[in-house]
Every structure is written in C-alpha cells, then in structure tokens.
C-alpha positions as CSV (number, residue, x, y, z in Angstrom):
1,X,49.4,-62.8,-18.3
2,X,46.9,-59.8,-18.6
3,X,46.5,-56.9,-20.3
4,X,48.1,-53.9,-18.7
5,X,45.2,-51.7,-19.7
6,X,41.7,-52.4,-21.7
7,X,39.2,-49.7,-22.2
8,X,36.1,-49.2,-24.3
9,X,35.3,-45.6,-24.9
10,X,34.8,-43.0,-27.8
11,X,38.4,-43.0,-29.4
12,X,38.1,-46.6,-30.4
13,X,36.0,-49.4,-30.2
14,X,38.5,-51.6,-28.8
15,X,41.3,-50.0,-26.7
16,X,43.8,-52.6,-25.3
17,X,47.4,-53.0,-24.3
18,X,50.1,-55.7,-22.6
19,X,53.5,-56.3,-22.9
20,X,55.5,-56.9,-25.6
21,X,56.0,-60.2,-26.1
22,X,54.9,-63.2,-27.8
23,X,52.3,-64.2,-25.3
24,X,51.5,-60.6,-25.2
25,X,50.8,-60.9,-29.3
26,X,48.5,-63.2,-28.7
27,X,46.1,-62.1,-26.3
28,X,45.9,-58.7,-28.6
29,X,45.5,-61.1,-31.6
30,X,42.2,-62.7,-29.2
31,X,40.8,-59.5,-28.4
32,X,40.7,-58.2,-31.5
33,X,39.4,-61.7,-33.3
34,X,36.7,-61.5,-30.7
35,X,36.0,-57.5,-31.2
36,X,35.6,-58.6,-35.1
37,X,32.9,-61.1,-34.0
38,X,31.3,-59.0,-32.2
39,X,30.8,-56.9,-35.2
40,X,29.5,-58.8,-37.3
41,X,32.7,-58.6,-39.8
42,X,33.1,-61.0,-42.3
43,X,34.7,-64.5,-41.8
44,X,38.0,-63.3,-44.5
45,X,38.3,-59.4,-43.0
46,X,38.8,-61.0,-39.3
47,X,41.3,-63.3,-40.6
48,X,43.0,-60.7,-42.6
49,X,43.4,-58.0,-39.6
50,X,44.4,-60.6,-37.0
51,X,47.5,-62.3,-39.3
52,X,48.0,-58.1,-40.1
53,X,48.2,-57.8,-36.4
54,X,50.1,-60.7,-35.6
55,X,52.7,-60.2,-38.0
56,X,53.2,-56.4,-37.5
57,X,53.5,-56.7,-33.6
58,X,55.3,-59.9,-33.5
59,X,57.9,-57.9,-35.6
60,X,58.1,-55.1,-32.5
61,X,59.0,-57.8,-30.3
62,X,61.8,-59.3,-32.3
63,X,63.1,-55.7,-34.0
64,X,61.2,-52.7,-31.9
65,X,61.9,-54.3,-28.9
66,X,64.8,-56.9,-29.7
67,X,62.8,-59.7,-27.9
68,X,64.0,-58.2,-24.3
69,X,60.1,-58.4,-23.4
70,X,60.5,-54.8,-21.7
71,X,58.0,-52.6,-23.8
72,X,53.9,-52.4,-24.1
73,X,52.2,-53.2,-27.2
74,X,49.0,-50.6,-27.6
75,X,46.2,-51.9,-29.7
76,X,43.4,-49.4,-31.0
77,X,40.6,-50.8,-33.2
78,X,37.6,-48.7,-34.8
79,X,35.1,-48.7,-37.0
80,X,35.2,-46.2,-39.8
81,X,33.2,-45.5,-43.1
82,X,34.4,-48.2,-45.7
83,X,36.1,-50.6,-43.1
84,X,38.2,-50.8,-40.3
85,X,41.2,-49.3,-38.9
86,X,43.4,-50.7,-36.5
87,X,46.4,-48.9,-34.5
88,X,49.2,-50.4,-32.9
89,X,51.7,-48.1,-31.4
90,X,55.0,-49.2,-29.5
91,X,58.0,-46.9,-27.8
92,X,60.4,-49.5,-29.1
93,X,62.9,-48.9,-32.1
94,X,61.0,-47.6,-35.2
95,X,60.7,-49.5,-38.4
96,X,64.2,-48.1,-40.5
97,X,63.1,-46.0,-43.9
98,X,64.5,-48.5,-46.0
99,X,62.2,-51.1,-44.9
100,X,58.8,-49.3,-45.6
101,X,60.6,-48.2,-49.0
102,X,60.9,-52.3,-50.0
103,X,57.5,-53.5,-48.8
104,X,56.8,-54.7,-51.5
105,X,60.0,-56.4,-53.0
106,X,60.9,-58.2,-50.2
107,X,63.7,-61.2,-50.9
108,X,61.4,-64.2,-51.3
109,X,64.5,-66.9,-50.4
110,X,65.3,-65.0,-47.4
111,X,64.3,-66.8,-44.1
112,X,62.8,-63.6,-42.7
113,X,62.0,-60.1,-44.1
114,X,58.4,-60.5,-45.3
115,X,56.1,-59.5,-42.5
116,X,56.0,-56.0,-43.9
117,X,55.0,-57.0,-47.3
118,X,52.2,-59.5,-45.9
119,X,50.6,-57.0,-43.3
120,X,50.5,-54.8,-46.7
121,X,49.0,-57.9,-48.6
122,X,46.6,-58.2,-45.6
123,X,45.0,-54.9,-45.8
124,X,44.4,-51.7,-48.1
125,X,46.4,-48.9,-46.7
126,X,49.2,-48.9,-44.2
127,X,50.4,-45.8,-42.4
128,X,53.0,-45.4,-40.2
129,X,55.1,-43.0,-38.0
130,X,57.8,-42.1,-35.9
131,X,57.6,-39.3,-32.9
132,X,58.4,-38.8,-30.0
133,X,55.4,-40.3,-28.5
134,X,56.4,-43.4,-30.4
135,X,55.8,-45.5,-33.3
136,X,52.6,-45.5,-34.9
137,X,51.1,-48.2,-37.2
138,X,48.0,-47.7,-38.8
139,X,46.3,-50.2,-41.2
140,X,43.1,-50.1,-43.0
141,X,40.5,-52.9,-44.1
142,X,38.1,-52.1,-46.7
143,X,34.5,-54.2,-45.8
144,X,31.7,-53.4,-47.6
C-alpha cells in the first residue's frame, strides 16, 4: 500500500494521506515517527504523538468509517511555538457530542471506549470539529 498523496510545503511540515484502514494507520504512524526524528524531538514526545495518532485514526476506521476501508485518512504535522501540532482530518462519521463530553470518565471495565481519553492523556490540548469539509482533529504536544 502507498500513500495516496505526500507533500512537504509551507502549511505543514509533514503533509500525508492514504486510506483508511489499518494498514493505512500504520504507514501515517511511520511517517510521522520518522518526521519526529527528523526533528530532533525527544525520545517520550515521539512516542506520545504516534500512540495519539494511532489511537485517534484507528478509531476513524472502526467508527468514522465502520471498518468498510472506503475513506482517506489526512495527516498534517507542524512545528509550532511550544510544541507540535498534528491534524488528522477524515470525511467519515464525526465523533458524537457525547463522546468528547466523557473523555475523560471513560468506563475503565469496558472492553473498548478509551481511545479518546488516552489520545487526551497523550497530549496537552485536543481540538476538534465537524463541517462540511469534514472532521477535524487537532492535538497539541507541548516540548520545550
């Protein structure tokens, strides 16, 4: 599999996409483990923004996209003042209110239900939204 699209140019420093599925999660999680590298960030950040990644677009492929493998996964990552900020934005089912409202009290004896609460755990701010031109996850990284 390769990615449908990868760009490098001023909007972020790492612009990539492929379809959504699970093989599709992982070559996003590699190009953004190797952008991190790259950059010098350290050895805990990386880990922290890849399992973020991993977990938040694995859940577009199971919920988003209900696993039917038919949707693209966009992945932007940038360097900002403070940290880093990575954007993953989907056309697939949006997140339901009530979910972002119980990030984080999800049920811990539950067998599923708490990706949201460790992408949050994984980073220092998450955004996200719902429009037209799809679903919009954005997560920040604080690195000094």
């Amino acid at each position: 599999m390769t990615f449908l699209r990868q760009e490098r140019w001023c909007v972020a420093d790492l612009s990539c996409s492929c379809e959504a599925t699970f093989e599709g999660v992982r070559l996003l999680a590699e190009q953004l483990r190797d952008w991190c590298e790259q950059e010098g960030m350290p050895q805990v950040a990386r880990m922290d923004l890849e399992l973020a990644l991993v977990e938040a677009a694995n859940n577009v492929v199971c919920h988003g996209y209900a696993g039917a493998g038919q949707g693209i996964l966009q992945l932007q990552a940038r360097k900002v003042p403070g940290g880093v900020e990575l954007a993953l934005t989907d056309q697939g089912t949006p997140i339901p209110a009530e979910r972002l409202h119980s990030i984080h009290n999800p049920a811990l004896d539950s067998e599923s239900g708490r990706g949201l609460a460790l992408i949050a755990a994984c980073t220092d701010r998450l955004d996200y939204t719902e429009g037209r031109e799809g679903n919009r996850l954005v997560l920040f990284k604080a690195i000094a």
